[in-house]
VOPAGU-2260 file (C-alpha; in pm, 1 decimal, decimal comma):
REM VOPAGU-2260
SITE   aa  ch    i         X         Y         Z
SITE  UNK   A    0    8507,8   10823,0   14245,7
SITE  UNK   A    1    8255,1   10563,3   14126,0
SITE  UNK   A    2    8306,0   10673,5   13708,9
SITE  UNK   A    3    8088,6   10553,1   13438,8
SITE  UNK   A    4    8324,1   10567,7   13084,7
SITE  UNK   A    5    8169,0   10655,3   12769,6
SITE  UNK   A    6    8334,3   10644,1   12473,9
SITE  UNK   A    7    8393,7   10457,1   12115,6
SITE  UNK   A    8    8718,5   10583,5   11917,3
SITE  UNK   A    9    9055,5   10594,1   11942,9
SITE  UNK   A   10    9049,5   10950,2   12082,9
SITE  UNK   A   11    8843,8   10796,5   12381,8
SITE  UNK   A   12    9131,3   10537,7   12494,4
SITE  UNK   A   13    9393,4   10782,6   12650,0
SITE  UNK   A   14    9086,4   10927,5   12919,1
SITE  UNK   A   15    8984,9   10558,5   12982,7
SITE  UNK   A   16    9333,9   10460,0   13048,1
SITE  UNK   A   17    9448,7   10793,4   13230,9
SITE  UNK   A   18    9113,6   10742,9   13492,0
SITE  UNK   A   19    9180,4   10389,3   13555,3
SITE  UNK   A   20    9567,3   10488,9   13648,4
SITE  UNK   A   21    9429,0   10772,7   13899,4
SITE  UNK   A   22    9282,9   10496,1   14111,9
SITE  UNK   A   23    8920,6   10588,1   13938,6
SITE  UNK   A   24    8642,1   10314,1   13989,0
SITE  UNK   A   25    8506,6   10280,2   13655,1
SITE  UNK   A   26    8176,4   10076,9   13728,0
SITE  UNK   A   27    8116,3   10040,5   13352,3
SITE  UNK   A   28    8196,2   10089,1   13023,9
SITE  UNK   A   29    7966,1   10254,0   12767,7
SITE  UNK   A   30    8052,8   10261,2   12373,7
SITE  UNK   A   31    7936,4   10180,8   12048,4
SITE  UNK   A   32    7821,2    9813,8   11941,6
SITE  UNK   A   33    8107,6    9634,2   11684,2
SITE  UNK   A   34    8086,2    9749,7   11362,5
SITE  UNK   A   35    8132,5    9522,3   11054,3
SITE  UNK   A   36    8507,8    9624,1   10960,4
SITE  UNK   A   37    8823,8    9461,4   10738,6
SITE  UNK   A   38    8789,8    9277,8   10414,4
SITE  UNK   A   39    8564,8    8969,4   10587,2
SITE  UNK   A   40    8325,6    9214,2   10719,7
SITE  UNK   A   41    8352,7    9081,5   11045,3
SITE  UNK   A   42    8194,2    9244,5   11367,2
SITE  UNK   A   43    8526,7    9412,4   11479,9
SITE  UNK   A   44    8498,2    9618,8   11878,8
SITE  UNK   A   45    8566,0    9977,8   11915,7
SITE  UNK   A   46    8918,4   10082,5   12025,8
SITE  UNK   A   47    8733,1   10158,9   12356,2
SITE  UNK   A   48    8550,8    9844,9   12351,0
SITE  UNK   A   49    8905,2    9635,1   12335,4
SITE  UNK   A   50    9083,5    9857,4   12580,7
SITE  UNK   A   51    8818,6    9815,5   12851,1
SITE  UNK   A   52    8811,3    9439,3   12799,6
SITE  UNK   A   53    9150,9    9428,0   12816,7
SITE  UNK   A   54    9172,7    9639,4   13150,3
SITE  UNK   A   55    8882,4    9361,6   13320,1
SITE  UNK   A   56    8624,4    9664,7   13292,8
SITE  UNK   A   57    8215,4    9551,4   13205,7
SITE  UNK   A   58    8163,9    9671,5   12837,4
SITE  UNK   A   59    7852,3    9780,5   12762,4
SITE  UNK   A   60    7728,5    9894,5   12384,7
SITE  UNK   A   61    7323,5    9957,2   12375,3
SITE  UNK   A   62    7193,4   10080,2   12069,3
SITE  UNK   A   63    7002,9   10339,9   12241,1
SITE  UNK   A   64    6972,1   10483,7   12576,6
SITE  UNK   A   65    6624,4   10621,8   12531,0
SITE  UNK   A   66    6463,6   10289,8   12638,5
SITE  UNK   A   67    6343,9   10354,8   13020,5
SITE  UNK   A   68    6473,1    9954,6   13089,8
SITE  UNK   A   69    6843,5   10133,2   12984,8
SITE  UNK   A   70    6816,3   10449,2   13148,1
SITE  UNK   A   71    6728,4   10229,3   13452,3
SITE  UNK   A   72    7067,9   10002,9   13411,4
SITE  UNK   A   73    7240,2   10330,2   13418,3
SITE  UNK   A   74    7082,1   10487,2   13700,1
SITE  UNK   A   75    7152,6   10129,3   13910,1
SITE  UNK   A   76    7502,9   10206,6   13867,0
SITE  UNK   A   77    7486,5   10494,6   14144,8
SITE  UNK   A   78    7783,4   10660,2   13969,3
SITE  UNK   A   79    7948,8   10965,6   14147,1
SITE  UNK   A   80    8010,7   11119,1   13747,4
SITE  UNK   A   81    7992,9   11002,6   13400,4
SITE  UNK   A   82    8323,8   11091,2   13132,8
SITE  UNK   A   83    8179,8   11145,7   12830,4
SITE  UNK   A   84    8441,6   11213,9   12487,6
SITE  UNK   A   85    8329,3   11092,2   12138,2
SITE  UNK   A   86    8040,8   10826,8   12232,5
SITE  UNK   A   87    7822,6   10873,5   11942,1
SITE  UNK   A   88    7482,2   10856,5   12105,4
SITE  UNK   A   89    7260,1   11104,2   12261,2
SITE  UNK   A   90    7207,7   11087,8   12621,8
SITE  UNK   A   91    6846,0   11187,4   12744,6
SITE  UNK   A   92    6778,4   11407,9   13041,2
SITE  UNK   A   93    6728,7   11110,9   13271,4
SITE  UNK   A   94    7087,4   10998,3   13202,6
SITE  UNK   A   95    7211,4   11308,6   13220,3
SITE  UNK   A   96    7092,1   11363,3   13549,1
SITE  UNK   A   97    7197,0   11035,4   13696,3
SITE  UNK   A   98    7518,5   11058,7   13823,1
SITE  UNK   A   99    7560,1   11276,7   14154,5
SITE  UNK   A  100    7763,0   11522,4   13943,2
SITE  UNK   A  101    7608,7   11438,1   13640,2
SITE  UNK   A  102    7833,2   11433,4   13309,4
SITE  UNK   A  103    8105,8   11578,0   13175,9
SITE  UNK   A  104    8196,5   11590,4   12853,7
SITE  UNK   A  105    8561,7   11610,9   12739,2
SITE  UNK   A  106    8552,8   11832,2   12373,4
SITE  UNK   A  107    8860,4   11870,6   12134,9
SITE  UNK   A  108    8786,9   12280,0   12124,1
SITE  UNK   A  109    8765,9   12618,6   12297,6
SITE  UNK   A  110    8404,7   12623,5   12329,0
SITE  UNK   A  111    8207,8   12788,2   12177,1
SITE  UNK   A  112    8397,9   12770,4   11861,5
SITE  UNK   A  113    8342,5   12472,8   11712,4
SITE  UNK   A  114    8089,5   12265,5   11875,0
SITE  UNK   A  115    7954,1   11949,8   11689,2
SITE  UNK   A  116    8121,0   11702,5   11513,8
SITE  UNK   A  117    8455,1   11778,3   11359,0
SITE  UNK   A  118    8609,5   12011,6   11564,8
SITE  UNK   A  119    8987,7   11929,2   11531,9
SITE  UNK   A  120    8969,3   11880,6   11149,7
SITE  UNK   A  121    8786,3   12242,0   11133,8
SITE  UNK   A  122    9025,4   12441,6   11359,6
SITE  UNK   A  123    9320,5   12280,5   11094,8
SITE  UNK   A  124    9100,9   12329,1   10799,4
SITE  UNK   A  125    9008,5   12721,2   10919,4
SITE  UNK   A  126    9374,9   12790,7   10997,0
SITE  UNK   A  127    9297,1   12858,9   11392,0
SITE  UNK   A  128    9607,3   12954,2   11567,4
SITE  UNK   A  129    9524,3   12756,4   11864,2
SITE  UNK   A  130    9269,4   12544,3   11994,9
SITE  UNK   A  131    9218,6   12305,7   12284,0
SITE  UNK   A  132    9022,5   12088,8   12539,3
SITE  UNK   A  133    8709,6   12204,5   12769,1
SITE  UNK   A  134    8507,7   12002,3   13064,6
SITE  UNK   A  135    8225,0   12060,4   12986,9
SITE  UNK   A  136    7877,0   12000,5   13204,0
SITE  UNK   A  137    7665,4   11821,2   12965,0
SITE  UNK   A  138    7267,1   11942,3   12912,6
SITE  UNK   A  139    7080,0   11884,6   12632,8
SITE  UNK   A  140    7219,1   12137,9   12356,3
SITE  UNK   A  141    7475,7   12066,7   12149,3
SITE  UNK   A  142    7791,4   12108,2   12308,4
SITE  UNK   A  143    7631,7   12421,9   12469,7
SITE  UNK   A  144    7708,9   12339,2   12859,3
SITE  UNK   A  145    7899,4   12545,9   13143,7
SITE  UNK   A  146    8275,2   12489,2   13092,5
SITE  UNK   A  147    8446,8   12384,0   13400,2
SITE  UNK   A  148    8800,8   12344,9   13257,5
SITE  UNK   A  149    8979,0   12478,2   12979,5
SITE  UNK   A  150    9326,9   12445,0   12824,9
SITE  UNK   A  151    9482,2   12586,4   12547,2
SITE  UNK   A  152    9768,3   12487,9   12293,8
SITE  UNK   A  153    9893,2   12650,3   11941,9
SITE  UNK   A  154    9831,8   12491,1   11629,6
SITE  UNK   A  155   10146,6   12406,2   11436,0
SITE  UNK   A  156   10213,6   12542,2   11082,3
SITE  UNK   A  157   10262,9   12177,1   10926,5
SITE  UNK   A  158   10033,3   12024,8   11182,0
SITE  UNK   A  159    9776,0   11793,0   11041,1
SITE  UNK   A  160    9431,3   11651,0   11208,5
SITE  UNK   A  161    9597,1   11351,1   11289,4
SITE  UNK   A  162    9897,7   11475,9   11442,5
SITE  UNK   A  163    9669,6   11705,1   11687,7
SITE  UNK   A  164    9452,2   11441,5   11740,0
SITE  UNK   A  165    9653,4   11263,2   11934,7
SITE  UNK   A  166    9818,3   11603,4   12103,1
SITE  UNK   A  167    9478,6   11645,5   12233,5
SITE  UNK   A  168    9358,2   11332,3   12313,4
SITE  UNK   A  169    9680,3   11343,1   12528,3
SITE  UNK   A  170    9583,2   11689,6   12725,9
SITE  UNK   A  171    9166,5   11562,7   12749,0
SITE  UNK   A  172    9306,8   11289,6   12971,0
SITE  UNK   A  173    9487,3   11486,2   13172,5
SITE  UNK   A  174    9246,1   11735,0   13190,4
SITE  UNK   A  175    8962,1   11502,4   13295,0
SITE  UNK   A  176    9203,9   11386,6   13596,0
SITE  UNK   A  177    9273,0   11710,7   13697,4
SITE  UNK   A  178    8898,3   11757,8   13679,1
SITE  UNK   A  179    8753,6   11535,4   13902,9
SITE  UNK   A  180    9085,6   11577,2   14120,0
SITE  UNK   A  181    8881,9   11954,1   14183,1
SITE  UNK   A  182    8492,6   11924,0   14097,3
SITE  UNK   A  183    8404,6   12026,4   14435,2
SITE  UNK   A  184    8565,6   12363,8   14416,1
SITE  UNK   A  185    8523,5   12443,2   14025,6
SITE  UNK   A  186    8252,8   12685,9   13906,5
SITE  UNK   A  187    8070,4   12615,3   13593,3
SITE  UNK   A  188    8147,8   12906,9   13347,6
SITE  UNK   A  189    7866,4   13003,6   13076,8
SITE  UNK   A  190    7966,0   13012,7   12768,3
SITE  UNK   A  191    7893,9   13302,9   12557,3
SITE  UNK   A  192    7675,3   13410,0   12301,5
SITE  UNK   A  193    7935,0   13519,8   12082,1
SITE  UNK   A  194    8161,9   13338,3   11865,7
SITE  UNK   A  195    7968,4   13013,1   11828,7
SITE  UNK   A  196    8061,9   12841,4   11534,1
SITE  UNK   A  197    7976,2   12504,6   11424,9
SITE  UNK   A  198    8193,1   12185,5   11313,8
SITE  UNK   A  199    8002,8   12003,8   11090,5
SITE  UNK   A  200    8061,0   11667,6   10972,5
SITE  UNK   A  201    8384,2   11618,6   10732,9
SITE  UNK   A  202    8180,8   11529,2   10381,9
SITE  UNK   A  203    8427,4   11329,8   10151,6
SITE  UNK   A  204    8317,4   11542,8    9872,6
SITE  UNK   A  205    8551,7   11835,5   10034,5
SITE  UNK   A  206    8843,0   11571,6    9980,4
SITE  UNK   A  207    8892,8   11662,3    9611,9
SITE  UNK   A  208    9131,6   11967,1    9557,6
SITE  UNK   A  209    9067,5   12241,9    9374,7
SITE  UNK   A  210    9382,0   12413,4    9232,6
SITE  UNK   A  211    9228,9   12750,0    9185,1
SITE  UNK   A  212    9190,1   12839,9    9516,5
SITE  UNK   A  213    9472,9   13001,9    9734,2
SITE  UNK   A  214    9800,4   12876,8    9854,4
SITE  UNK   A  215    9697,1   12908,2   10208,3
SITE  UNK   A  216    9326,7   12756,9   10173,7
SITE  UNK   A  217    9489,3   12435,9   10035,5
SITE  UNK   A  218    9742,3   12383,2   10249,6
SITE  UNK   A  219    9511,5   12395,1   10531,6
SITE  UNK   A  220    9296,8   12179,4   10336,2
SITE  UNK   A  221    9570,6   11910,4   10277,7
SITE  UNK   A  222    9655,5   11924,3   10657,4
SITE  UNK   A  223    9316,2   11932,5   10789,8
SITE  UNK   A  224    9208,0   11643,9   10602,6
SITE  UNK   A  225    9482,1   11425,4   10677,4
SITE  UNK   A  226    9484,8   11115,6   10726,6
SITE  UNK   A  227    9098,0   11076,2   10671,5
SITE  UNK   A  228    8954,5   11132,5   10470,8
SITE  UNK   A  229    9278,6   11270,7   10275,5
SITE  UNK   A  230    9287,5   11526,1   10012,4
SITE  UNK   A  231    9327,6   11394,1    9714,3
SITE  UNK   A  232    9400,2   11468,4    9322,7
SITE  UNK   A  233    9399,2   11278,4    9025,3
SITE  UNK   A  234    9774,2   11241,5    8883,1
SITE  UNK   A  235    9901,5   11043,4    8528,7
SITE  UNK   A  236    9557,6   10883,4    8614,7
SITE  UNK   A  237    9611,9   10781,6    8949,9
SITE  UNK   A  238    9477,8   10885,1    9250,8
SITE  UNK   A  239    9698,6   11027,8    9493,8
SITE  UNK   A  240    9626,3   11131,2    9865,3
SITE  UNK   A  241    9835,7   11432,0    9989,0
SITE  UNK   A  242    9857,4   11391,0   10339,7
SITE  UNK   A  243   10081,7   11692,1   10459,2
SITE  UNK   A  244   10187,0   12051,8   10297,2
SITE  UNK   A  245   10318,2   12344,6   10310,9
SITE  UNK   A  246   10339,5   12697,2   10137,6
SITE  UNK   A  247   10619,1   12665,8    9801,9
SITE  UNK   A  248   10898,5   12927,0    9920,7
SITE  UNK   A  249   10865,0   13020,7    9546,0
SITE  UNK   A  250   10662,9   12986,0    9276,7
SITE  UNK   A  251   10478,0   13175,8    9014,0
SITE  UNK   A  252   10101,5   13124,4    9023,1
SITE  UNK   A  253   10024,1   12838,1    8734,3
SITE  UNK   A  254    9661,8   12646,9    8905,2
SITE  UNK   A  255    9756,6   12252,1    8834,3
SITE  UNK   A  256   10096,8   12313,4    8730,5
SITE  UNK   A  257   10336,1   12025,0    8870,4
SITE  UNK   A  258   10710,0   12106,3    8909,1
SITE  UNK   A  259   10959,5   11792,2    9114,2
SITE  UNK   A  260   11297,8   11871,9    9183,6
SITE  UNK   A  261   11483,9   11559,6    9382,0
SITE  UNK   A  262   11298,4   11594,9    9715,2
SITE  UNK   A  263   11053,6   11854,4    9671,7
SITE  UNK   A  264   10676,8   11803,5    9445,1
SITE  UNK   A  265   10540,9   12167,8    9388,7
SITE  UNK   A  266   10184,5   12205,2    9264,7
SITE  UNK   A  267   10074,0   12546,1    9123,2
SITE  UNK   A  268    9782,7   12712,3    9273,0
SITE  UNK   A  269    9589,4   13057,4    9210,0
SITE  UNK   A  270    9861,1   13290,1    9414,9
SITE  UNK   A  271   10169,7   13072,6    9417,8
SITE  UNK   A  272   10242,3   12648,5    9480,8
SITE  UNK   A  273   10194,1   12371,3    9725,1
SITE  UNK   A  274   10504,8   12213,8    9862,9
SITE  UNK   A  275   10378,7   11875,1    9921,7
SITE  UNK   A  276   10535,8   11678,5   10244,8
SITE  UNK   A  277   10412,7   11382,9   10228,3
SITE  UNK   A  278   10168,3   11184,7    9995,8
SITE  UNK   A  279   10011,0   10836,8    9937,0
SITE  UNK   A  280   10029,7   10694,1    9627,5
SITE  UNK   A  281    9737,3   10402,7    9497,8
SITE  UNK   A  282    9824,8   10089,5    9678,2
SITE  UNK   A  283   10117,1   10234,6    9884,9
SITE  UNK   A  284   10171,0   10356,7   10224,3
SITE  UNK   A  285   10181,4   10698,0   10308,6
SITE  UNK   A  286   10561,5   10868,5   10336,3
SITE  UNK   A  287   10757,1   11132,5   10296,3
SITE  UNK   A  288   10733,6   11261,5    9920,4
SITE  UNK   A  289   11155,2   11235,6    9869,3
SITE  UNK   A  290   11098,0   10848,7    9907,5
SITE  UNK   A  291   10794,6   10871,4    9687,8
SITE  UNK   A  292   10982,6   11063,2    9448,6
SITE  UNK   A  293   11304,0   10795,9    9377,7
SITE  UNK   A  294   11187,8   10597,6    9071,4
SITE  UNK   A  295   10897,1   10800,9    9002,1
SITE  UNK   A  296   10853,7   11081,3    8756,5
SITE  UNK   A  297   10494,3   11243,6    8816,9
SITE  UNK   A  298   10340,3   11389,2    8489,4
SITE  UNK   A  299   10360,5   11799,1    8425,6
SITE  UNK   A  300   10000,0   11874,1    8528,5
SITE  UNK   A  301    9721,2   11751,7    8776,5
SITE  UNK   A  302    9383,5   11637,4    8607,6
């Protein structure tokens, strides 16, 4: 099929990369313009950007599509379908309806629970047992079109954001393949009115840990946050990100209450303690928190 790509993160790469191996055309490339990045600031291109570059695919990046002159360069492309997964721009109705089966959109949930913005850190953060990837026909809500594919997976107990990230970014390519492999024979399904829920933005200000809450809450907290923006809490006056967790086997409820034995840190919360996994300290790269641990004594009590 004649595909038009869009796409602008990391997430994106896998469905670029998996189309292009099923013998795909992909006609062009749409993603987000280069973004100042690094310590010099420099323009730096999207993961998406450099992948499609390096595969010999046209790039590219307009700032809008809502100009008719670009809604016109994307009509001239006479594309059988557009793959859409984490562009970043709205697409009007005209682009919508340009391709001959117009575009899908590849979203890291079972629609409709958590449509919007931060679905994979909310499903962690909520404690969802499972989530998953949809097709999705694109139309002008958001994230409110027929599904045409779905697939499920379990959410692991100690999984963080990052780790299902990539688990899904995995399954969207193969899902998108499998997709267009079928779009004359699959029926759009509605979703329903019930259980919509919405992912909203991560806000850095939920970063900072509060050691009254529950054992559970944090822990999904830690996990769901991790590796951006990263929980955090302030330690012997540093700043420390705490990047995995887990419940404390046993522990009796002390709210800020640090206890280290030789490969375990245990932080007190309202109902029990935090067994942290793995942490980042101030200048340090993130690891597991028994090598954090050797030739470091953390002080008795989180700030």
């Amino acid at each position: 099929m004649r595909v038009i790509f869009m796409g602008t993160p990391d997430f994106s790469v896998p469905v670029l990369e998996a189309l292009v191996a099923a013998g795909h055309e992909v006609v062009a490339v749409y993603c987000q313009p280069p973004r100042p990045a690094g310590r010099g600031k420099k323009d730096r291109p999207s993961p998406v950007q450099a992948r499609a570059e390096a595969l010999g695919l046209e790039v590219r990046h307009p700032v809008s599509l809502k100009p008719a002159e670009a809604q016109a360069g994307f009509a001239a492309l006479e594309a059988d379908v557009a793959v859409v997964v984490a562009y970043g721009l709205i697409l009007p109705q005209p682009v919508l309806d340009a391709p001959r089966y117009g575009c899908l959109n590849i979203h890291a949930s079972l629609l409709p629970r958590w449509r919007g913005a931060a679905p994979i850190h909310r499903a962690v953060m909520e404690g969802d047992a499972e989530t998953g990837i949809c097709i999705m026909q694109m139309e002008a809500g958001l994230d409110t079109g027929p599904v045409l594919l779905r697939e499920a997976t379990p959410v692991g107990a100690t999984e963080t954001t990052g780790d299902l990230h990539d688990r899904l970014a995995r399954m969207g390519a193969g899902l998108i393949v499998a997709a267009l492999d079928r779009l004359d024979e699959l029926r759009p399904e509605a979703q329903p009115d019930s259980g919509v829920t919405y992912a909203a933005k991560i806000d850095k200000a939920e970063a900072r840990l509060d050691w009254t809450d529950t054992t559970a809450r944090i822990v999904r907290r830690i996990n769901g946050l991790s590796p951006f923006p990263g929980a955090w809490v302030m330690l012997g006056g540093e700043r420390l990100k705490l990047l995995r967790a887990a419940p404390a086997t046993a522990a009796d409820p002390d709210p800020g209450a640090v206890g280290v034995t030789e490969d375990e840190l245990r932080i007190g919360t309202a109902d029990g303690a935090v067994s942290v996994l793995e942490l980042q300290r101030e200048g340090k790269r993130p690891a597991p928190v028994g090598e954090v641990l050797r030739g470091w004594s953390p002080p008795a009590r989180v700030e």
